[in-house]
N, C-alpha and C positions, 0 to 999 in steps of 0.2 A: 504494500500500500504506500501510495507516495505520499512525501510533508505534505501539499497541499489538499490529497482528501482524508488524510488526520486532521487539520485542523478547521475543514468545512465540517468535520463529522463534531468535533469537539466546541465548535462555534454552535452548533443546532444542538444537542445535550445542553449545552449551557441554556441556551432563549427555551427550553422547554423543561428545563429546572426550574428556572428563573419564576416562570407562568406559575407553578406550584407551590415556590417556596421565597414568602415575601422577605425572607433571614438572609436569601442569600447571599446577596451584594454587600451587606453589611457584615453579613461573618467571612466573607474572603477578604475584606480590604481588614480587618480586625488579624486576620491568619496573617496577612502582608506585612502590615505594621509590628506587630509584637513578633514575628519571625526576623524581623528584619534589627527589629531595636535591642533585643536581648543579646546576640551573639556580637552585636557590633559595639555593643557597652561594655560587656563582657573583653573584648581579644583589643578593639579600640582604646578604651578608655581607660582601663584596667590596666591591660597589658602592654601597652603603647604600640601597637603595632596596628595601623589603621586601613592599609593594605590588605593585608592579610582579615583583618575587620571586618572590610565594606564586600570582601569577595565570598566568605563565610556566610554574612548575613544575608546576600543576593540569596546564594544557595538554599539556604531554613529557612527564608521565606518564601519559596517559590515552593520549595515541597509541602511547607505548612498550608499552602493556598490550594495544592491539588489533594492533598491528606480533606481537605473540609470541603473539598468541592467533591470531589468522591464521592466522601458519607454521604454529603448531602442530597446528589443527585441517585443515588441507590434506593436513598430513603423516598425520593420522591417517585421513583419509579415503581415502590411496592405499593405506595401511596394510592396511585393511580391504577392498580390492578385487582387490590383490593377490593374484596366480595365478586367478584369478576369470577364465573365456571373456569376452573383450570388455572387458577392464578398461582396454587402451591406447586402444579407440576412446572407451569413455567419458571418457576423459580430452581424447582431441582434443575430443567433443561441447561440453566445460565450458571449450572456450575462446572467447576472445571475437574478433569480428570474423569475416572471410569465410575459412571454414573449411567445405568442403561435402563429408563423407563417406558415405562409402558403405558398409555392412557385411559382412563375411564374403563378400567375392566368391572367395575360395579356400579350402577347409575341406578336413582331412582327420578321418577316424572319432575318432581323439584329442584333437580340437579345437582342432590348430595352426589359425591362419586368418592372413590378409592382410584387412586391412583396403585400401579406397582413400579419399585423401584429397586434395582439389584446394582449394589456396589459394592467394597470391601466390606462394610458392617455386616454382609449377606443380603435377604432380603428385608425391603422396608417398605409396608404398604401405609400410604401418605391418606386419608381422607380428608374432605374437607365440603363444610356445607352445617346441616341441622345436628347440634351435636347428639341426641337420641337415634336418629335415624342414622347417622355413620359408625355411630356405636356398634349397632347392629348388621353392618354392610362388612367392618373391618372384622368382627367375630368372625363371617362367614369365610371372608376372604382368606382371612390367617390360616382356616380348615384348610384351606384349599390347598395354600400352597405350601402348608407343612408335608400335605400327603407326598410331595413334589421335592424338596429341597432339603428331605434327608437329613444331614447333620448341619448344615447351614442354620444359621442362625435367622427366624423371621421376628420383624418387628412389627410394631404399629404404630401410627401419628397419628394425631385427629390437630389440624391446622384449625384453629380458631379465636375467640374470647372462652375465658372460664378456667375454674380448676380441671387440670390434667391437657391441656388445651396447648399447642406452642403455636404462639403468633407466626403468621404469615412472614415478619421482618426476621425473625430468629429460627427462620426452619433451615438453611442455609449453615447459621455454625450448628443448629442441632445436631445433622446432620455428620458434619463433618466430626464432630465430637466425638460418635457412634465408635466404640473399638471395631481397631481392622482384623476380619477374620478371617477373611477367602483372598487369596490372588488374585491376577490378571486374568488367567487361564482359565480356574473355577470362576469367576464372576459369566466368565461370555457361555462357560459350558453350564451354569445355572441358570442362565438366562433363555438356551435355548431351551431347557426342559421345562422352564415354566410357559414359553411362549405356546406351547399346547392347551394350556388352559384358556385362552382367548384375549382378547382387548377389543376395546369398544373405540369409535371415534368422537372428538369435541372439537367444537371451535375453543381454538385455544387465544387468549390476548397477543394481538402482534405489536409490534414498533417500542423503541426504546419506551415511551408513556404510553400502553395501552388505555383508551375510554376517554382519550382527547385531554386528559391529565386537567380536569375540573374539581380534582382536591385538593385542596390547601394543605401545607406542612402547616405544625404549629411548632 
């Protein structure tokens, strides 16, 4: 990818951040300043060396400004996906490494669904929607693919508000927290054996803000 569509793509993240999160221009110029004035009081002022100062300080403010522009545009993008059918699996799809899921193998007319997801943890069926009624989809599911996945380890999510519940924002490090128990090799040869048990299709949320990103951060 060339410089110039890195920074038309990082120019359009930014104005549809921006649209969401009315903090933002204020906490990146706040990252800018306090990244900039700490290390150059500090190596400047301090230690007399003002060169060495103004080129450090360049530096931790520039990463301080994408460190918070980051957060902030991640947060605004679950913001906007949020209660949206299939917003937990888009969230697993957007992460990185051997993550192999499968869509909507449980739905009901309301649109509760189980996702399935096979990574190193083993498998992890993700639900998300009415928490009673996914209660009841993930019990079924977990049957299923225990008869399937042998010693592998299966787990279950229920994405949502409430006790026992992991938000939408934190199903990502949940996630990744999971102990690794299967390989490279077992993940792809567990995945084909459960893909006998079927999947269903959804329209899943597209574009960096899916739903036209008409949530506000607060």
């Amino acid at each position: 990818m060339s410089r110039v569509n890195r920074l038309a793509q990082l120019k359009l993240l930014f104005n549809q951040t921006r649209e969401v999160d009315d903090k933002l221009v204020a906490l990146l110029a706040v990252a800018a300043v306090v990244g900039f004035a700490v290390p150059f009081v500090i190596l400047a002022v301090v230690l007399s060396t003002p060169v060495i100062g103004a080129v450090t300080a360049v530096l931790v403010a520039l990463l301080a400004v994408l460190t918070v522009f980051g957060r902030r545009s991640q947060a605004a993008q679950i913001a906007a996906i949020e209660g949206q059918p299939g917003a937990a699996l888009a969230i697993v799809n957007s992460m990185r490494g051997l993550w192999l899921s499968t869509p909507a193998i449980a739905v009901t007319r309301k649109q509760d669904m189980v996702h399935r997801v096979v990574g190193p943890p083993g498998v992890v069926l993700v639900g998300e929607g009415s928490a009673a009624r996914v209660k009841q989809l993930l019990e079924q599911e977990e049957v299923r693919a225990r008869r399937v996945a042998g010693d592998a380890p299966v787990r279950t999510v229920r994405v949502g508000q409430g006790k026992g519940a992991v938000e939408l924002g934190s199903l990502r490090l949940h996630l990744m927290k999971l102990s690794r128990e299967l390989k490279k090799d077992q993940v792809r040869d567990l995945e084909k054996k459960l893909n006998a048990l079927g999947s269903g299709k959804i329209p899943m949320p597209k574009g960096p803000i899916p739903g036209g990103g008409s949530r506000k951060l607060r």
